[in-house]
C-alpha positions as CSV (number, residue, x, y, z in Angstrom):
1,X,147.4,116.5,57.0
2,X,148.8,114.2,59.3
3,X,147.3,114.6,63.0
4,X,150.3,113.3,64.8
5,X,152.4,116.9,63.2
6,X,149.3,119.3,63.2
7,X,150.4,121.9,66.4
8,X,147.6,121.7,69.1
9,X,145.8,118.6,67.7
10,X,144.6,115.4,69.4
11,X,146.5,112.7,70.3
12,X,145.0,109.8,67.5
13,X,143.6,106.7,69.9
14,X,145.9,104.8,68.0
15,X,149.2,105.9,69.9
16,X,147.2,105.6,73.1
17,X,145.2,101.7,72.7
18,X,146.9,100.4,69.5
19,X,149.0,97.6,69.3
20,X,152.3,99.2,69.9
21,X,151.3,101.0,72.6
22,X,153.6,100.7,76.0
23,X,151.8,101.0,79.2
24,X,153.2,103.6,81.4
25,X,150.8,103.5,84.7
26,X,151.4,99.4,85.8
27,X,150.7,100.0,89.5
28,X,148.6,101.9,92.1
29,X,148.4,105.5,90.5
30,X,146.4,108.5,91.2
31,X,144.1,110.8,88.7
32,X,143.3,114.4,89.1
33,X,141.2,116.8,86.8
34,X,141.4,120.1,86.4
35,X,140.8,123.0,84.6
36,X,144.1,124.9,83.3
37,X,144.0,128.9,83.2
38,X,143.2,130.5,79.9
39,X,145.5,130.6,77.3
40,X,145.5,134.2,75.4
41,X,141.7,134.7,77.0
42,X,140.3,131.7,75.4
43,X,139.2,128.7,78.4
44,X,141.3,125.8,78.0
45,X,139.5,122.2,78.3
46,X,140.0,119.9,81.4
47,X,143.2,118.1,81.8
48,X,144.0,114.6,83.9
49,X,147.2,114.4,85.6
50,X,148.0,110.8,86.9
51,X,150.6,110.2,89.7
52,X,152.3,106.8,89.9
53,X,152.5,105.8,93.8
54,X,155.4,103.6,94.2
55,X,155.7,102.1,97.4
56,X,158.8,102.3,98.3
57,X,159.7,105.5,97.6
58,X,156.3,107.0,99.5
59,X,157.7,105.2,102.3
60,X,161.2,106.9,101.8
61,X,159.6,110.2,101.7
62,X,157.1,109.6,104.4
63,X,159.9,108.8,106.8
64,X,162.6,112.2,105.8
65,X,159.2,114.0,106.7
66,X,158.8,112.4,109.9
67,X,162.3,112.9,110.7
68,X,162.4,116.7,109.3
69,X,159.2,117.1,111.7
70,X,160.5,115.5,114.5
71,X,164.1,117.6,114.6
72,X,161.6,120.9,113.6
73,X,159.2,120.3,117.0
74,X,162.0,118.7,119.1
75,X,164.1,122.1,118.4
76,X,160.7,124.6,119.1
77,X,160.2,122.5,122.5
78,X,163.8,123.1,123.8
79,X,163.5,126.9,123.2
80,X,159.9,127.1,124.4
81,X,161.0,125.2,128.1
82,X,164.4,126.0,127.8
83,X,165.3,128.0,131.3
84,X,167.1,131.2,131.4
């Protein structure tokens, strides 16, 4: 029985450390763990998700939020002090 095919089997360490193996997470990343909701009533395990933080586009994103913030409060202001 070949691990790699068996449904709900572990990944071998092979595919993850071997030779061949191609690494996907080169820069600044960030790891979380937690536990997924049970499947058919039976608790799941722990699960890692990793999040790749590439610069540039965190400062992309941090900037369309300042900007989306700024138009929001700038819009609440004029029709808190607007006068009638």
């Amino acid at each position: 029985m070949n691990p790699s095919t068996t449904p709900g089997a572990a990944v071998p360490l092979g595919a993850i450390a071997g030779p061949d193996a191609v690494s996907l997470i080169n820069g600044a990343s960030l790891d979380f763990l937690a536990r997924p909701g049970k499947v058919d009533g039976v608790v799941q395990g722990w699960e890692v998700t990793t999040l790749r933080l590439v610069p540039p586009v965190l400062l992309a994103e941090a900037q369309l939020m300042a900007v989306t913030h700024a138009a929001m409060f700038s819009l609440a202001a004029y029709r808190h002090f607007e006068k009638d």
